[in-house]
PDB file with one MODEL, atoms N, CA, C and O in Angstrom:
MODEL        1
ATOM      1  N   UNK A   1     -18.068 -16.793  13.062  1.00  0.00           N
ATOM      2  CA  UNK A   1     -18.316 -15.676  13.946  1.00  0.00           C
ATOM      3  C   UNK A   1     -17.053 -15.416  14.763  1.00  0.00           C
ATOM      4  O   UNK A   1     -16.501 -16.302  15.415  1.00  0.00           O
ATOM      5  N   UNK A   2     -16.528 -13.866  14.679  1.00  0.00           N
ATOM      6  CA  UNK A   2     -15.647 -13.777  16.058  1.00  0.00           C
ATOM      7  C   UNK A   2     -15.987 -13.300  17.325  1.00  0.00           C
ATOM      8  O   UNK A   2     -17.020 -12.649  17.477  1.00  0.00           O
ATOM      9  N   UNK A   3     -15.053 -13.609  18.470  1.00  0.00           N
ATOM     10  CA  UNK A   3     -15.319 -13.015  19.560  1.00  0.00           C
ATOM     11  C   UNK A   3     -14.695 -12.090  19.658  1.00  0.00           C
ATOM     12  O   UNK A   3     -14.860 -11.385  20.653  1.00  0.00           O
ATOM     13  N   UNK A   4     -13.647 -11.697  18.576  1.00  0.00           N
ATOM     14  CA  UNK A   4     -12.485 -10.054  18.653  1.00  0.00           C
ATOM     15  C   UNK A   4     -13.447  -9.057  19.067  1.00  0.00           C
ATOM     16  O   UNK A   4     -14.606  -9.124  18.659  1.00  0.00           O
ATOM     17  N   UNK A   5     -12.959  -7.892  20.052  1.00  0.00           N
ATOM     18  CA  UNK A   5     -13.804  -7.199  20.000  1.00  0.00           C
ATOM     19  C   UNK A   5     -13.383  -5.926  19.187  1.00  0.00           C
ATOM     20  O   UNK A   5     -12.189  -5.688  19.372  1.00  0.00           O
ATOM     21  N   UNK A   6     -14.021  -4.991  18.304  1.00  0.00           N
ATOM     22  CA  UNK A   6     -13.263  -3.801  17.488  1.00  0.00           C
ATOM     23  C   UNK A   6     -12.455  -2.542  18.603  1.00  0.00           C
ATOM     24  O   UNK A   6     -12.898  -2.221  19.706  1.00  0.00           O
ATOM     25  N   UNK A   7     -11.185  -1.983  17.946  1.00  0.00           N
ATOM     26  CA  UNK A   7     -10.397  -1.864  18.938  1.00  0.00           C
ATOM     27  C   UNK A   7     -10.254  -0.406  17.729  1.00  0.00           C
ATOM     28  O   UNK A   7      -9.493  -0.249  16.774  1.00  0.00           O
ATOM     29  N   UNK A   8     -11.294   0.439  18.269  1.00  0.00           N
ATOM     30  CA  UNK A   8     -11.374   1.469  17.517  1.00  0.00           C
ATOM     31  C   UNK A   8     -10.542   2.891  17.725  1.00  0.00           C
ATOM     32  O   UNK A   8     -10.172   3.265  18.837  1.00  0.00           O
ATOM     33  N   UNK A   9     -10.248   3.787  16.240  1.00  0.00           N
ATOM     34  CA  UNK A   9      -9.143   4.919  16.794  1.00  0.00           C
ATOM     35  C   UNK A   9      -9.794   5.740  15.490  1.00  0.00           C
ATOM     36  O   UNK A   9     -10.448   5.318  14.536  1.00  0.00           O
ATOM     37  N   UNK A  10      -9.395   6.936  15.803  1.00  0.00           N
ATOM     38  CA  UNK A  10      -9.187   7.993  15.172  1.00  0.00           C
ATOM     39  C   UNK A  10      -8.553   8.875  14.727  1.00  0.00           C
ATOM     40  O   UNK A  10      -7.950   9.649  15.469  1.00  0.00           O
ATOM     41  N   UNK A  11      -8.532   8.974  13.473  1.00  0.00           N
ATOM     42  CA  UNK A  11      -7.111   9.681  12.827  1.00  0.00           C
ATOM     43  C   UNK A  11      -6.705  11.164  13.228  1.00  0.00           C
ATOM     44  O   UNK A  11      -7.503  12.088  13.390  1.00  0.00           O
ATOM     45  N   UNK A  12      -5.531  11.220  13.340  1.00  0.00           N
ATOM     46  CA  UNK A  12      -5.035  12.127  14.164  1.00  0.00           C
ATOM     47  C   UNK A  12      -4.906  13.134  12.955  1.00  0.00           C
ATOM     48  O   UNK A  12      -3.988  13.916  13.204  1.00  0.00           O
ATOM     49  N   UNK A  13      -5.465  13.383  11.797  1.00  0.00           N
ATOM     50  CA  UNK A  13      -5.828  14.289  10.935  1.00  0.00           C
ATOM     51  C   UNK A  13      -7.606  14.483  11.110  1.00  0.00           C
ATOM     52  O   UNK A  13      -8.265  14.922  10.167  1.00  0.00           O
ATOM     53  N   UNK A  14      -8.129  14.167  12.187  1.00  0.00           N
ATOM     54  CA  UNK A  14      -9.173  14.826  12.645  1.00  0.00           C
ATOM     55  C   UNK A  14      -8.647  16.058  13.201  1.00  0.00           C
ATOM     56  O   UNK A  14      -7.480  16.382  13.416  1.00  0.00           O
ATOM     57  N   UNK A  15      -9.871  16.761  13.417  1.00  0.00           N
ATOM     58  CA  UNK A  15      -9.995  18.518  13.944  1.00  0.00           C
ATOM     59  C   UNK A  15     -10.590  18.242  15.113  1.00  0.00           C
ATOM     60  O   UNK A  15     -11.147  17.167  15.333  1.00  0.00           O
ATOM     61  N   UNK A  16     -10.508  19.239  15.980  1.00  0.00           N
ATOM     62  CA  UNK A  16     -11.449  18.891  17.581  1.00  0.00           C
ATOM     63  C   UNK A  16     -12.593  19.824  17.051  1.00  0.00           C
ATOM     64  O   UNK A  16     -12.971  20.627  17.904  1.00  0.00           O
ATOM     65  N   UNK A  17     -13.296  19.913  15.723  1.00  0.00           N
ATOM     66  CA  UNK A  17     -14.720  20.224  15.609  1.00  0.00           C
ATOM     67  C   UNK A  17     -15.746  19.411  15.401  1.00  0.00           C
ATOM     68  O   UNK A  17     -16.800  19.714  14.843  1.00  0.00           O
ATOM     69  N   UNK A  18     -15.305  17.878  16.060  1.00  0.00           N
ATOM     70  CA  UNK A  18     -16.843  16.837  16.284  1.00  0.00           C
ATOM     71  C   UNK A  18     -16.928  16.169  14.651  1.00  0.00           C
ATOM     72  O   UNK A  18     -17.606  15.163  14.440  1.00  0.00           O
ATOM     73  N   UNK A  19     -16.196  16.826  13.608  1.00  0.00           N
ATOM     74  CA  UNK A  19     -16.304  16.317  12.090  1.00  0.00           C
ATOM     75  C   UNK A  19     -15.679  14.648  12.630  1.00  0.00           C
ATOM     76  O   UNK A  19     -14.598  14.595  12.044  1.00  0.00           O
ATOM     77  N   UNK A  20     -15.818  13.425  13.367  1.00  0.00           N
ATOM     78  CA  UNK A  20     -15.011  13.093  13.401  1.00  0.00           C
ATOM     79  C   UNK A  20     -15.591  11.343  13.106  1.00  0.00           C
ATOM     80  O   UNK A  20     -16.789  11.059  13.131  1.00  0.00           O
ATOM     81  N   UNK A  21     -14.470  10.298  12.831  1.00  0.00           N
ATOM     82  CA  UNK A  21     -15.432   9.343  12.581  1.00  0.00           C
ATOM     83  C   UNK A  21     -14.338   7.728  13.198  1.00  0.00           C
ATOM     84  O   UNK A  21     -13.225   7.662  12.677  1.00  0.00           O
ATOM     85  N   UNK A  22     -14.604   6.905  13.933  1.00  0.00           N
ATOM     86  CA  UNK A  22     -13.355   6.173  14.484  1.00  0.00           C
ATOM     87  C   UNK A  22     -13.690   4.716  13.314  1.00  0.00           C
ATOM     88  O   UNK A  22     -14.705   4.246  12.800  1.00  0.00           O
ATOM     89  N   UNK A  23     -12.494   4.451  13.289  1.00  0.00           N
ATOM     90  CA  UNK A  23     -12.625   3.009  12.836  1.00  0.00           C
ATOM     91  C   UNK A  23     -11.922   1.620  13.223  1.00  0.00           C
ATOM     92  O   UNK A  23     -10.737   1.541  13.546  1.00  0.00           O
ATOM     93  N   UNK A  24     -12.492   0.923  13.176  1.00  0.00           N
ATOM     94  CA  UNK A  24     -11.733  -0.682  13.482  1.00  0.00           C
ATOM     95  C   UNK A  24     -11.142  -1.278  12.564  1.00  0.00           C
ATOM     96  O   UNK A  24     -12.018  -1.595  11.758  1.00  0.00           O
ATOM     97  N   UNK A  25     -10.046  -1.660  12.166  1.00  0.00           N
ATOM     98  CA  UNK A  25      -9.231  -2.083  11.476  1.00  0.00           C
ATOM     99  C   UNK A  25      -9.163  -3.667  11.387  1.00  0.00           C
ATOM    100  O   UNK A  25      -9.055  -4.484  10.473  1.00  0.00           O
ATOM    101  N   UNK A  26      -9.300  -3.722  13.034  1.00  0.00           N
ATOM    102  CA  UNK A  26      -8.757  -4.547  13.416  1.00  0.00           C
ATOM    103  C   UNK A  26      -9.344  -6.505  13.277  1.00  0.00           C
ATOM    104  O   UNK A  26      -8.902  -7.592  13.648  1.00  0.00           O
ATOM    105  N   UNK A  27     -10.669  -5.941  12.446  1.00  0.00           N
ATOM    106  CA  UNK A  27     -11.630  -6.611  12.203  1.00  0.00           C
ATOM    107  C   UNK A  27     -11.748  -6.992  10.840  1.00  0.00           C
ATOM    108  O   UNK A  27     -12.817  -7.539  10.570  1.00  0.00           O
ATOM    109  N   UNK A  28     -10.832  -6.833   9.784  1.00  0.00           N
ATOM    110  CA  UNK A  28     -10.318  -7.045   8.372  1.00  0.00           C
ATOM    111  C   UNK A  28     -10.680  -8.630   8.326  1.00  0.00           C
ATOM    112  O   UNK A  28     -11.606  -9.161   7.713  1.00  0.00           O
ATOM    113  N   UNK A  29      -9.762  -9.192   9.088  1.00  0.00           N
ATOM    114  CA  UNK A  29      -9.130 -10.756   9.138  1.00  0.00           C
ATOM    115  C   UNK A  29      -9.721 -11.645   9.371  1.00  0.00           C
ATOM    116  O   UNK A  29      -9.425 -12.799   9.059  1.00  0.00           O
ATOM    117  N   UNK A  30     -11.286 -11.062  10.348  1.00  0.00           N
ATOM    118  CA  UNK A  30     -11.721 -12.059  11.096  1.00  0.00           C
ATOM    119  C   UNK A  30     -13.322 -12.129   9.879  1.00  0.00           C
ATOM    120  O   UNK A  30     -13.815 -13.059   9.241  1.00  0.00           O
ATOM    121  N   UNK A  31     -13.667 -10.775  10.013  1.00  0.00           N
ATOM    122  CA  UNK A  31     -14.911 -10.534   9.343  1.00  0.00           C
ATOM    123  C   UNK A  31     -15.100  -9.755   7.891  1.00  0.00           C
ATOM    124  O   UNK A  31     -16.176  -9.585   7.318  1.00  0.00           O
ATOM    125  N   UNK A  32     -13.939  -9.372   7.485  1.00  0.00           N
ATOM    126  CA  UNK A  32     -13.877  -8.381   6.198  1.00  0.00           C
ATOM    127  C   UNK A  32     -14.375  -7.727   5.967  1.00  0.00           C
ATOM    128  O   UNK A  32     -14.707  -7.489   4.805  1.00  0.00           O
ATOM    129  N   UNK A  33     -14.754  -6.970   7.132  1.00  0.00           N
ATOM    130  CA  UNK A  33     -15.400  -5.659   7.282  1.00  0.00           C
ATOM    131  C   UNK A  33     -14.635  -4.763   8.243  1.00  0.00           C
ATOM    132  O   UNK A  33     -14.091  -5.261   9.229  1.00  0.00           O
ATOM    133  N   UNK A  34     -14.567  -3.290   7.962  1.00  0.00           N
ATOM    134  CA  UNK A  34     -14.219  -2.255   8.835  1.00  0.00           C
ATOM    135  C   UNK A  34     -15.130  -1.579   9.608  1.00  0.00           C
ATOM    136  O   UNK A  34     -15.186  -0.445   9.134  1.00  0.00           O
ATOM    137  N   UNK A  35     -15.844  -1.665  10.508  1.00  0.00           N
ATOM    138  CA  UNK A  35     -16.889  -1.232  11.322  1.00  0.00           C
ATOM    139  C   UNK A  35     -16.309   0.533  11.407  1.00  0.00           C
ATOM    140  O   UNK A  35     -15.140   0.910  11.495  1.00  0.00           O
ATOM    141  N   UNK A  36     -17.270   1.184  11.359  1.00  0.00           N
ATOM    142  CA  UNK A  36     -16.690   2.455  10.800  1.00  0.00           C
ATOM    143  C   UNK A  36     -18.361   3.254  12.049  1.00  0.00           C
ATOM    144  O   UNK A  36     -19.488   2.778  11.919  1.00  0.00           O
ATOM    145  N   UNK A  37     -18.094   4.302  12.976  1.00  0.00           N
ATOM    146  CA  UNK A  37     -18.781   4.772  13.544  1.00  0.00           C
ATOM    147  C   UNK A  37     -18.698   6.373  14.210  1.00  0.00           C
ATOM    148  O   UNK A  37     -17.588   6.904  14.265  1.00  0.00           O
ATOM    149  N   UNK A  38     -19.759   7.022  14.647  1.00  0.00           N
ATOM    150  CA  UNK A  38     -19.398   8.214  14.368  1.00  0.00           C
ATOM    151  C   UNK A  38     -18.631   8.500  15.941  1.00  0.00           C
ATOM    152  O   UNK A  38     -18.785   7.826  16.960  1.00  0.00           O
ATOM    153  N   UNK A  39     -18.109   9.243  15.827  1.00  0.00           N
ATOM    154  CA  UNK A  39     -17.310   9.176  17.727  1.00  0.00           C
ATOM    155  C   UNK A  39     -17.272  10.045  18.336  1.00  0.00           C
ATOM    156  O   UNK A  39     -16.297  10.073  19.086  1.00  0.00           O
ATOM    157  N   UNK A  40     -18.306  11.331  18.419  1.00  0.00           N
ATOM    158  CA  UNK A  40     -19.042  11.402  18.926  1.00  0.00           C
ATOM    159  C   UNK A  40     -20.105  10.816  19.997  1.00  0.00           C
ATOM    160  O   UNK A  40     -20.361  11.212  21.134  1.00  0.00           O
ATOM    161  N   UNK A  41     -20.671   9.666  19.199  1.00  0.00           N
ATOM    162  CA  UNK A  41     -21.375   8.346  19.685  1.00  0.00           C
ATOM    163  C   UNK A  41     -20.645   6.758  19.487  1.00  0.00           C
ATOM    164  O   UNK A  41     -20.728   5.919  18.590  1.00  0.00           O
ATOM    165  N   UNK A  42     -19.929   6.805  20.741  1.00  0.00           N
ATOM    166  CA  UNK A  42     -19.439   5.683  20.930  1.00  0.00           C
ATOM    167  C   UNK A  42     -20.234   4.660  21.093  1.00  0.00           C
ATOM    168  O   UNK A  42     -19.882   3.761  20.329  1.00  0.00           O
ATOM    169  N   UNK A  43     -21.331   4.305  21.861  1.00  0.00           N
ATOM    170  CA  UNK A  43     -22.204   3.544  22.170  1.00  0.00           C
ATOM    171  C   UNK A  43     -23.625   3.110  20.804  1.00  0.00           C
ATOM    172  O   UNK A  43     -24.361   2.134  20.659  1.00  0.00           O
ATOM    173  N   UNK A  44     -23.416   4.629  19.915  1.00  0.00           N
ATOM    174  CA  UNK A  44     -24.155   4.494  19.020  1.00  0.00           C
ATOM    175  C   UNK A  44     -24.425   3.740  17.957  1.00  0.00           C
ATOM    176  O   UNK A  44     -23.777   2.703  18.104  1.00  0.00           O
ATOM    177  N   UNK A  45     -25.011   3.702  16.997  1.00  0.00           N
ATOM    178  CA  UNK A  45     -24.605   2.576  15.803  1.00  0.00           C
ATOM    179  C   UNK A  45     -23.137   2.636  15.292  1.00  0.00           C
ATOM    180  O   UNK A  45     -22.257   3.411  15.665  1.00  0.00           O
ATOM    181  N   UNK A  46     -23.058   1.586  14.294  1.00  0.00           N
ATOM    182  CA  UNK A  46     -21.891   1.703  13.315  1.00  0.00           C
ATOM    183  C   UNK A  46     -22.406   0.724  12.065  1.00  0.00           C
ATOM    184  O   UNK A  46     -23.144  -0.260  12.016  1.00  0.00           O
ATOM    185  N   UNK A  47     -21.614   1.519  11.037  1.00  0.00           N
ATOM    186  CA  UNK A  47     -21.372   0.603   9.973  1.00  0.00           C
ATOM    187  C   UNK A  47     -20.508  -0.384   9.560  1.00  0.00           C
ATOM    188  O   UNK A  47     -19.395  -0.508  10.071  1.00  0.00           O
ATOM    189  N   UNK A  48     -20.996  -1.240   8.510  1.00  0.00           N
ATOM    190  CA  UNK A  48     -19.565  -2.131   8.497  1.00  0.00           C
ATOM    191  C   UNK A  48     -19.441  -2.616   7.133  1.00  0.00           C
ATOM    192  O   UNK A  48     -19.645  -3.726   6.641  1.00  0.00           O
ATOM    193  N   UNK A  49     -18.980  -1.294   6.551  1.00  0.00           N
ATOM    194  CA  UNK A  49     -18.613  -1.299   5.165  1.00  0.00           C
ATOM    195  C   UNK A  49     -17.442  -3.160   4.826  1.00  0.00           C
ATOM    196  O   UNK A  49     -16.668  -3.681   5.629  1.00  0.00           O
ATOM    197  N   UNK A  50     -17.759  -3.591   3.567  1.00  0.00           N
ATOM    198  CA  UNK A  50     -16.763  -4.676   3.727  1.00  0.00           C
ATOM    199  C   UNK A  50     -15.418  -4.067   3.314  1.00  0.00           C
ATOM    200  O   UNK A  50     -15.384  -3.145   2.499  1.00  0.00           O
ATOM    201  N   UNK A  51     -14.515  -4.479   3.767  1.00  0.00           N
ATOM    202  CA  UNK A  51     -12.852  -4.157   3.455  1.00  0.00           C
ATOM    203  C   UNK A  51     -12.408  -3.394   2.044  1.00  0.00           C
ATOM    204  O   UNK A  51     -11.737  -2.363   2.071  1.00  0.00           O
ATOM    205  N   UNK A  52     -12.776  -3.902   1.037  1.00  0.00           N
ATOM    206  CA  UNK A  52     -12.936  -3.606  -0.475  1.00  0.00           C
ATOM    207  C   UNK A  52     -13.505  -2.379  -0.947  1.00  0.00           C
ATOM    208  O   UNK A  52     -12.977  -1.647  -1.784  1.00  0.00           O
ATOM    209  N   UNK A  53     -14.872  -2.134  -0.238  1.00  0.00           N
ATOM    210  CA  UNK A  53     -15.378  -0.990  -0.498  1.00  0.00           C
ATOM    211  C   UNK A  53     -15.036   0.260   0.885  1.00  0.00           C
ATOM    212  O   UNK A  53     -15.062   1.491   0.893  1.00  0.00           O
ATOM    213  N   UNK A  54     -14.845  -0.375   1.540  1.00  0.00           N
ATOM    214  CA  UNK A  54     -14.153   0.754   2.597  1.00  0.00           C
ATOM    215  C   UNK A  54     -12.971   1.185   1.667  1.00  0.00           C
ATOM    216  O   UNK A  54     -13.101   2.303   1.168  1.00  0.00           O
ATOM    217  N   UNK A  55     -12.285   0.760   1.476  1.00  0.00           N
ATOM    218  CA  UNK A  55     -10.803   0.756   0.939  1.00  0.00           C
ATOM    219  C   UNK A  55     -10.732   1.828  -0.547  1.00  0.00           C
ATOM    220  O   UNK A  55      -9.918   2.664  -0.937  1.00  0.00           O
ATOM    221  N   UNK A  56     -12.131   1.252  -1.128  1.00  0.00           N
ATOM    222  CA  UNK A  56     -12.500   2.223  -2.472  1.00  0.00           C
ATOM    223  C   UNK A  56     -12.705   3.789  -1.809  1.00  0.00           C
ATOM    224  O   UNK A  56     -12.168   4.775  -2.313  1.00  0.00           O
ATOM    225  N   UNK A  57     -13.376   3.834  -0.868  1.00  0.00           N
ATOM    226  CA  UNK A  57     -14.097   4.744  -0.092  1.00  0.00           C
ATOM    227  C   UNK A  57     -12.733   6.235   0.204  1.00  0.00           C
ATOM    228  O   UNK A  57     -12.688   7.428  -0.096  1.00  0.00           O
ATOM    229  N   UNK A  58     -12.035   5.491   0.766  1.00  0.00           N
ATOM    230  CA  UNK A  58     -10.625   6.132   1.214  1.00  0.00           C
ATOM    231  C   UNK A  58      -9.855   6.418   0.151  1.00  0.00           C
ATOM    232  O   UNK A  58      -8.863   7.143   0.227  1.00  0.00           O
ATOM    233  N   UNK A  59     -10.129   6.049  -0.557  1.00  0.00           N
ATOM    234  CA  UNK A  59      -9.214   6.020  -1.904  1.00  0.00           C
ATOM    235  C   UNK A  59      -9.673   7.576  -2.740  1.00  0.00           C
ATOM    236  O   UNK A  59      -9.004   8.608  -2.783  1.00  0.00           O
ATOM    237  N   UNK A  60     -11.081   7.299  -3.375  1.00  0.00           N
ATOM    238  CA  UNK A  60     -11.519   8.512  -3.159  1.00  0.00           C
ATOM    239  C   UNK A  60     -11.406   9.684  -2.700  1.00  0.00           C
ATOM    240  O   UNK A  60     -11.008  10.538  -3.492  1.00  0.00           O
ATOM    241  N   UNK A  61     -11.690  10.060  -1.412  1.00  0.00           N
ATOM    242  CA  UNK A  61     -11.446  11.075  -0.488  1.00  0.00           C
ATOM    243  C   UNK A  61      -9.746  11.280  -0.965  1.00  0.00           C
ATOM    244  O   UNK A  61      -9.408  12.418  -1.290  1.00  0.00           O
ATOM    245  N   UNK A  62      -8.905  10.381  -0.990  1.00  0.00           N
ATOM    246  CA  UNK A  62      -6.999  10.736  -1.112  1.00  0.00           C
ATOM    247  C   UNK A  62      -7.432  11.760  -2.390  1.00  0.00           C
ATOM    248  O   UNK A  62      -7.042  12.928  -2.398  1.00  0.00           O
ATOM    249  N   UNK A  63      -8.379  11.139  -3.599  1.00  0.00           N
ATOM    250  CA  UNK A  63      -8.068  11.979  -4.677  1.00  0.00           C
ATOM    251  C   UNK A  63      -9.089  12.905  -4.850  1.00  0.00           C
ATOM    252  O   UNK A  63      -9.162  13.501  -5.925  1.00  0.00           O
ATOM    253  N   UNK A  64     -10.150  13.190  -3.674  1.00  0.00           N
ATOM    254  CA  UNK A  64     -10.835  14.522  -3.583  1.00  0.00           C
ATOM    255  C   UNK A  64     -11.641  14.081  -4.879  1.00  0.00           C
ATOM    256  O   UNK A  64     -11.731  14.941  -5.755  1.00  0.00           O
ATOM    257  N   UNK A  65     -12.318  12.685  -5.142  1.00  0.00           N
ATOM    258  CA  UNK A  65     -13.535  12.711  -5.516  1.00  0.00           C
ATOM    259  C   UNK A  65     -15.086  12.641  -5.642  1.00  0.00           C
ATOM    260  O   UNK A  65     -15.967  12.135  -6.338  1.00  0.00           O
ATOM    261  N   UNK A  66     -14.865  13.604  -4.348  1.00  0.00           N
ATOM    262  CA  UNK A  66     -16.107  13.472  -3.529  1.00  0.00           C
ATOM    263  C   UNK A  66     -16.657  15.165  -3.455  1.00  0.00           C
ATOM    264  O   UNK A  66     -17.851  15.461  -3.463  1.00  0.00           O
ATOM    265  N   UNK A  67     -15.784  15.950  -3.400  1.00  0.00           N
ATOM    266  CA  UNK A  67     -15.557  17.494  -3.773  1.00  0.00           C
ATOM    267  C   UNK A  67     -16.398  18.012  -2.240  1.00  0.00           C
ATOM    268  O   UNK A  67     -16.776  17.255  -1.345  1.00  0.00           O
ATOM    269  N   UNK A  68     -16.513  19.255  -2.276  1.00  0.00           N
ATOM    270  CA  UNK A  68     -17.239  19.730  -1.127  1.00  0.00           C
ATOM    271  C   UNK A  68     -18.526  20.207  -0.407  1.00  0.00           C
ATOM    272  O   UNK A  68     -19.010  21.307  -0.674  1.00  0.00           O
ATOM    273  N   UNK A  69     -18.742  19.881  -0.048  1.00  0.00           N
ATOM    274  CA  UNK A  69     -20.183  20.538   0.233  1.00  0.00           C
ATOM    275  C   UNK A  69     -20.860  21.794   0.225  1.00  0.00           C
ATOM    276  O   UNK A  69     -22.052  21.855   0.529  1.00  0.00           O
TER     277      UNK A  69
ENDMDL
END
């Protein structure tokens, strides 16, 4: 177990239209997970995709295979 606490940010290729989502990085090392939450709601839940599939996740989106809504 750690006591790190997640030391969350948001990419500065966000828009100021609330689309927005912060993540902890910083939590790779300890727990191998990226706690991923909406930020909007700071206080709110979060997820905590593990490192691997976060990583697939992003990877994706780079090559727009997720397409649009």
């Amino acid at each position: 177990m750690t006591t790190e606490s997640p030391r969350w940010y948001t990419s500065s290729y966000s828009n100021s239209g609330g689309d927005c989502v912060s993540v902890a990085t910083n939590l790779v090392a300890s727990t191998g997970t990226v706690p991923v939450r909406d930020s909007k709601l700071p206080d709110g839940p979060a997820l905590g995709p593990r490192a691997d599939v976060f990583a697939a996740f992003v990877a994706g989106v780079k090559r727009d295979a997720f397409g649009t809504a």
